[in-house]
KOLVOKOL-143058 format. One line per 3 residues: number of its first residue (from 1); their letters; for each residue x, y, z of N, C-alpha, C, O, CB. Coordinates in steps of 0.1 Angstrom, whole numbers, plus 2048, in hexadecimal, padded with zeros to 3 digits. Glycine has a CB too. Layout:
KOLVOKOL-143058
NUM> A> X Y Z X Y Z X Y Z X Y Z X Y Z ~ ...
end
This chain:
KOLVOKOL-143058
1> XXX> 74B 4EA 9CC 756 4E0 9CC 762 4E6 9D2 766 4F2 9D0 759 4DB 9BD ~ 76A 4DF 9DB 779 4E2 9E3 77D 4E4 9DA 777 4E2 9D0 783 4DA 9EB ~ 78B 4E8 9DB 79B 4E4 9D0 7A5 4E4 9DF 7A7 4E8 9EA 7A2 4F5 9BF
4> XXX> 7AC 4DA 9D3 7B6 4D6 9DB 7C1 4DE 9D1 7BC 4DD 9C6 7B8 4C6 9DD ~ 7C9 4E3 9D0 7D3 4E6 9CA 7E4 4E7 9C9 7EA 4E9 9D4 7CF 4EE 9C8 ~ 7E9 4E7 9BE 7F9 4E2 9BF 7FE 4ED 9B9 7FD 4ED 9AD 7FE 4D5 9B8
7> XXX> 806 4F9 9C1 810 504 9B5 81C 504 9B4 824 502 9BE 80F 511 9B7 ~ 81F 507 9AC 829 50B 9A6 837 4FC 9A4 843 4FD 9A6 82D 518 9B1 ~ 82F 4F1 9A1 835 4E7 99D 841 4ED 992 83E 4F5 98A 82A 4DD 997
10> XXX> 84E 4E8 993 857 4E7 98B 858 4DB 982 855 4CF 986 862 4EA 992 ~ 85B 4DE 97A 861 4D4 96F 869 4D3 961 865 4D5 956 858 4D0 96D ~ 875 4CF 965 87E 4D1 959 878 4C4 94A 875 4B8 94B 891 4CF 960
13> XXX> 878 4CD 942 874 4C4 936 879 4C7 926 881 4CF 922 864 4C4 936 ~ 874 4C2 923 877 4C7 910 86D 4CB 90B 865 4C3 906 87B 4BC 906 ~ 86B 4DB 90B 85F 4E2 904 860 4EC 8FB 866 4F6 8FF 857 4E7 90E
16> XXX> 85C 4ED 8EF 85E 4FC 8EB 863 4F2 8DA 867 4E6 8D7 86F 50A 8F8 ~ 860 500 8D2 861 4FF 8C4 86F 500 8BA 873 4FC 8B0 858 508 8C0 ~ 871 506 8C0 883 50A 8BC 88D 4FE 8C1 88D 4F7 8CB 889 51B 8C7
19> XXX> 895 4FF 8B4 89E 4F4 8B8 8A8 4F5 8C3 8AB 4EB 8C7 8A5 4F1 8AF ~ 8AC 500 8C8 8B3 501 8D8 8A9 4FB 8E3 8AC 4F9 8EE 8B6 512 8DD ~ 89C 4F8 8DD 894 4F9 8EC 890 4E9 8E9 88A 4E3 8F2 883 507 8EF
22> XXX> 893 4E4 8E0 892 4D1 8DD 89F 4D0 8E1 8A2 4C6 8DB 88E 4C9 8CB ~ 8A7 4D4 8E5 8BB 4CF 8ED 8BA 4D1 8FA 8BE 4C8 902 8CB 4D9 8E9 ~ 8B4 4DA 8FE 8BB 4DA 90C 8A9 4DA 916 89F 4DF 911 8CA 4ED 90E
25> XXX> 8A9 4D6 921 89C 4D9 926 898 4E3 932 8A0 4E3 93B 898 4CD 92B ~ 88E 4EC 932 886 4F2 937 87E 4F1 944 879 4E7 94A 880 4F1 92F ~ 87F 4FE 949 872 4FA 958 868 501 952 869 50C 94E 874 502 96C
28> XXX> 85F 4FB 952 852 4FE 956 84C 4FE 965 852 4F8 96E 84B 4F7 94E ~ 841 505 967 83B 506 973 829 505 973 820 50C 96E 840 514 978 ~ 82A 4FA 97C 81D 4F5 979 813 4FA 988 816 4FA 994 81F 4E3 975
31> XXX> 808 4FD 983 7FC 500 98C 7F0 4F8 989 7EA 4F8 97E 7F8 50E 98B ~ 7EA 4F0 996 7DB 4EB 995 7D7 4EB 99E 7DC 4EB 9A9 7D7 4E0 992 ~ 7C8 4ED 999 7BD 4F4 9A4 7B5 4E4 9A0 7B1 4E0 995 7B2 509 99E
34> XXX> 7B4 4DD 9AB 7AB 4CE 9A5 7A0 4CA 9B2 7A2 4C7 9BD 7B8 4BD 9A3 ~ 793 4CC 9AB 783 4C9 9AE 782 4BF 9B5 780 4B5 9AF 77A 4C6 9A3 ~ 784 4BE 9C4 783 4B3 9CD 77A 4B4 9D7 77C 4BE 9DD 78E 4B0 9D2
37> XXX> 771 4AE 9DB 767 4B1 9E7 771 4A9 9F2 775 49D 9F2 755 4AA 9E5 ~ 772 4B2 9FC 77B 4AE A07 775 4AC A12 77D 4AD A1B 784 4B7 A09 ~ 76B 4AA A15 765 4AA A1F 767 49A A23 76B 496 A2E 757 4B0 A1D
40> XXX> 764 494 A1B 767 484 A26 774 487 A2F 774 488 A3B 76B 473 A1C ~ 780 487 A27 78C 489 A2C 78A 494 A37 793 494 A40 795 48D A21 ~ 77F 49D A39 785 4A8 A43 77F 4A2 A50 784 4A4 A5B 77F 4B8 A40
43> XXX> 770 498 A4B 769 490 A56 775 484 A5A 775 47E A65 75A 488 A51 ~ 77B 482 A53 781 474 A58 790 478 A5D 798 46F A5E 781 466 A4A ~ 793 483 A60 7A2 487 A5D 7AF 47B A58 7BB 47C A5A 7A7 48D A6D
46> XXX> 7A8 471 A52 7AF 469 A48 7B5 46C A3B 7B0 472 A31 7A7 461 A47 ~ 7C1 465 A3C 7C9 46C A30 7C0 465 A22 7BF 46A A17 7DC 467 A30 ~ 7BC 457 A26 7B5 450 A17 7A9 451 A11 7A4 44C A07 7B4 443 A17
49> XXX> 7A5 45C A1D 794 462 A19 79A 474 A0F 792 47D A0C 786 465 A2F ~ 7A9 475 A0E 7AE 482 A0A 7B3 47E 9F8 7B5 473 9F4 7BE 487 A15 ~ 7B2 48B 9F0 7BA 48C 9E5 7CB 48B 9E9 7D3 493 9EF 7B5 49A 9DE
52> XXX> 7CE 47D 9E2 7DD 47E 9E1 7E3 486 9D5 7E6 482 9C9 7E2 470 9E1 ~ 7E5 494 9DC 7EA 49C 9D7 7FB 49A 9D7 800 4A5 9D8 7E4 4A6 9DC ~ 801 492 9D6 811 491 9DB 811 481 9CC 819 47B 9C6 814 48D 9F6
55> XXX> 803 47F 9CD 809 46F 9C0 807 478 9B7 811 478 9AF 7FD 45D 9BD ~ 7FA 484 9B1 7F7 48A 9AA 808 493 9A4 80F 48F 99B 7EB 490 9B1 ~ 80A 4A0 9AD 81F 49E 9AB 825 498 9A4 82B 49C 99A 826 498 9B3
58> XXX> 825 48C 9AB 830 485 9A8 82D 482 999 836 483 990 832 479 9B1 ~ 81E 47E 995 81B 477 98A 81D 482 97B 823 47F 971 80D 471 98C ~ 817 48E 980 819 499 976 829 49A 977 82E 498 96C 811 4A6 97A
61> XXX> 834 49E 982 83F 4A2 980 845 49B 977 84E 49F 96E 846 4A3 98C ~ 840 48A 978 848 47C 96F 846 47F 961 84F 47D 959 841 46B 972 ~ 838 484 95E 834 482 951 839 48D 94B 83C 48B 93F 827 481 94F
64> XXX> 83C 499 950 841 4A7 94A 84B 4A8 949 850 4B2 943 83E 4B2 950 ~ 854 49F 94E 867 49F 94F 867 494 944 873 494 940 871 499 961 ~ 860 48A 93D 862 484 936 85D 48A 928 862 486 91D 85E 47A 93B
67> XXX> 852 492 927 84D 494 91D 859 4A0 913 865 4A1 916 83F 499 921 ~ 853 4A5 909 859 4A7 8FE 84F 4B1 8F3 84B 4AF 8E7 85C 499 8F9 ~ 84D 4B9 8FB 841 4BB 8F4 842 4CE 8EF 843 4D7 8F7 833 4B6 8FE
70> XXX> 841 4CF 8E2 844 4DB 8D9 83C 4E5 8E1 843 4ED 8E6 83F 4DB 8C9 ~ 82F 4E7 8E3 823 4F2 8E9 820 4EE 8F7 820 4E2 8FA 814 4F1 8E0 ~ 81E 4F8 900 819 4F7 90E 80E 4F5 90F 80A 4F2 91A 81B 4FF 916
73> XXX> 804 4F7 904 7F6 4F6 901 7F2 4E2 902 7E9 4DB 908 7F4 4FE 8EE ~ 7FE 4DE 8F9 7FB 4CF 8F6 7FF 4C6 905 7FB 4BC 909 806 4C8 8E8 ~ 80B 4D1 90D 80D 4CB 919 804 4C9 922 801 4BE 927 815 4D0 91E
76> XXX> 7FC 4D9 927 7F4 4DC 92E 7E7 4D1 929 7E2 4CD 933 7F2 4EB 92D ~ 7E3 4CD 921 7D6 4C3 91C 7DC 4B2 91D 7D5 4A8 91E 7D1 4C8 906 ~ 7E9 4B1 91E 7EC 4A4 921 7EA 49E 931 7E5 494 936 7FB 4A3 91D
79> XXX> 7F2 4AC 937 7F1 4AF 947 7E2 4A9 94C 7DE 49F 952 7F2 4C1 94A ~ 7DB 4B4 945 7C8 4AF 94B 7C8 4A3 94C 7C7 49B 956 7B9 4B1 941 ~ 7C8 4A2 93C 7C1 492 93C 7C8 489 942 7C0 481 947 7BF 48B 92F
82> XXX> 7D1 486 944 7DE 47F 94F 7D4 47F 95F 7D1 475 964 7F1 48D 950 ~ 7D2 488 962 7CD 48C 972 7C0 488 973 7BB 480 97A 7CE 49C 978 ~ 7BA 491 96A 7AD 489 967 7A5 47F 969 79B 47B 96F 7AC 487 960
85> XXX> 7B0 479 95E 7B0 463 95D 7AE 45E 967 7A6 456 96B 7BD 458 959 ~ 7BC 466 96F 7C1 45C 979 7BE 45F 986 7C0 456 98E 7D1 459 979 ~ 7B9 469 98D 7B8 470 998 7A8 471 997 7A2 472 98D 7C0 47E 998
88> XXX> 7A1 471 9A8 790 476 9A9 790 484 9A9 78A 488 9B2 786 471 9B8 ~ 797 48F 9A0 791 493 99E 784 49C 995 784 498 989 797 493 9A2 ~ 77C 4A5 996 771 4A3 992 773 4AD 984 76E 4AB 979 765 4A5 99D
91> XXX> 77C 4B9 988 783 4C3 981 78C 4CA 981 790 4CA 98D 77F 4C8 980 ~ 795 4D2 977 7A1 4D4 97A 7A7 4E1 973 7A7 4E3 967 7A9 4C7 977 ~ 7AB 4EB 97D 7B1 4F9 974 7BF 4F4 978 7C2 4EE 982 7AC 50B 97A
94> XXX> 7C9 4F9 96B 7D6 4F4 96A 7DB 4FF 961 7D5 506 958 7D7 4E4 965 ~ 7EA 500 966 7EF 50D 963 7FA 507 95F 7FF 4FF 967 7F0 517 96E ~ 802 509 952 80E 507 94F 818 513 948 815 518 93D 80D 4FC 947
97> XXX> 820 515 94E 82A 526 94F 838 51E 94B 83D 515 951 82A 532 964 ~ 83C 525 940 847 524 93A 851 537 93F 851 543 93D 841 521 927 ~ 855 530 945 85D 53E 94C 867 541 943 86B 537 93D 865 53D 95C
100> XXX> 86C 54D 940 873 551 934 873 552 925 87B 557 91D 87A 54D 936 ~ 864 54C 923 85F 54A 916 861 556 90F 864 555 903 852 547 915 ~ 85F 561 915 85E 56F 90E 868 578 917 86A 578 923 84C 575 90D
103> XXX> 86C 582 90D 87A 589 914 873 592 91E 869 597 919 884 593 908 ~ 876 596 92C 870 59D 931 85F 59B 938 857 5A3 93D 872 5A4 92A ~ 85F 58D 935 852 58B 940 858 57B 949 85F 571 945 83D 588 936
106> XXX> 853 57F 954 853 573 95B 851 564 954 85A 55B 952 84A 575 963 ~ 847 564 953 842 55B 94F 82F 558 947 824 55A 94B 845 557 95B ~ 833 553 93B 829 54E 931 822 53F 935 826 537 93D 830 54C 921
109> XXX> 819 53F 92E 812 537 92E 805 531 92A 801 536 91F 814 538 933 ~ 7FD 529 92D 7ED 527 92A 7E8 521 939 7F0 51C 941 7EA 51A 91C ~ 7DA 522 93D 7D2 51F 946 7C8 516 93C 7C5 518 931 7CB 52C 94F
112> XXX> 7C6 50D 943 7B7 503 93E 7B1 4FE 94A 7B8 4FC 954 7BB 4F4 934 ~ 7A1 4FB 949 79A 4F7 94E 791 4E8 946 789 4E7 93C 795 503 951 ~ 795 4DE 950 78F 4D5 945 784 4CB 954 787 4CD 960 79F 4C9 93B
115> XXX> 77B 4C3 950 773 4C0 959 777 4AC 952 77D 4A9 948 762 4CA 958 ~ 770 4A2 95D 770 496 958 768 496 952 75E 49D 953 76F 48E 95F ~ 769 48C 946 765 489 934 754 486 939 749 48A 934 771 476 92A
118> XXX> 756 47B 947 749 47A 94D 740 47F 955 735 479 959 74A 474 950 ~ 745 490 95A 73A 497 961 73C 4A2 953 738 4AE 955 73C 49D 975 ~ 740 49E 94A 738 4AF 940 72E 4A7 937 72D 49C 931 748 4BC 932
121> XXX> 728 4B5 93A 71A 4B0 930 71B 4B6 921 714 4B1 919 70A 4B5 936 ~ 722 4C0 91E 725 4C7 915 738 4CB 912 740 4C8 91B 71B 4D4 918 ~ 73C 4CF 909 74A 4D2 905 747 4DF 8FF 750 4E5 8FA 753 4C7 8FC
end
């Protein structure tokens, strides 16, 4: 399978457990690696035979600047299923990095790998 992929998405939001981090909002930094067979698009050099990777953006940047959410775990699993739903793609590694979470590292975080509800045969 191709990937198409999107790094280092920014996004200011409301994340984190502590009550300073429910007041004021946060960047996070988002990564996806997403399961697309690209080959029509490469035969057709047509943009509508391509993954719109630029609606995909936009749609995650909308949903992550609105959300509210205590764990990057519950973010990162909303994210999927959001792209999932709504996008052909078939599967999806997704990276969500809370930069400054911890004193002296760059940046924390979780990776997930989730596939469509309808090509897994097992969980």
């Amino acid at each position: 399978m191709d990937i198409v992929y999107i790094r280092e998405l920014k996004v200011e939001t409301i994340i984190g457990i502590f009550d300073w981090e429910r007041e004021r909002k946060q960047t996070v930094s988002i990564d996806l690696d997403l399961g697309f067979d690209i080959r029509a698009a490469a035969r057709s050099d047509d943009i509508a035979d391509a993954l719109d990777y630029k609606a995909i953006s936009h749609r995650v940047r909308d949903f992550v600047a609105a959300a509210e959410f205590q764990l990057v775990e519950a973010l990162a699993e909303a994210v999927a299923g959001i792209v999932l739903a709504e996008f052909p793609v078939s599967w999806l590694r997704l990276r969500v990095g809370k930069p400054g979470a911890i004193t002296g590292s760059k940046d924390t975080g979780v990776i997930i790998e989730r596939r469509r509800a309808d090509e897994t045969a097992e969980d």
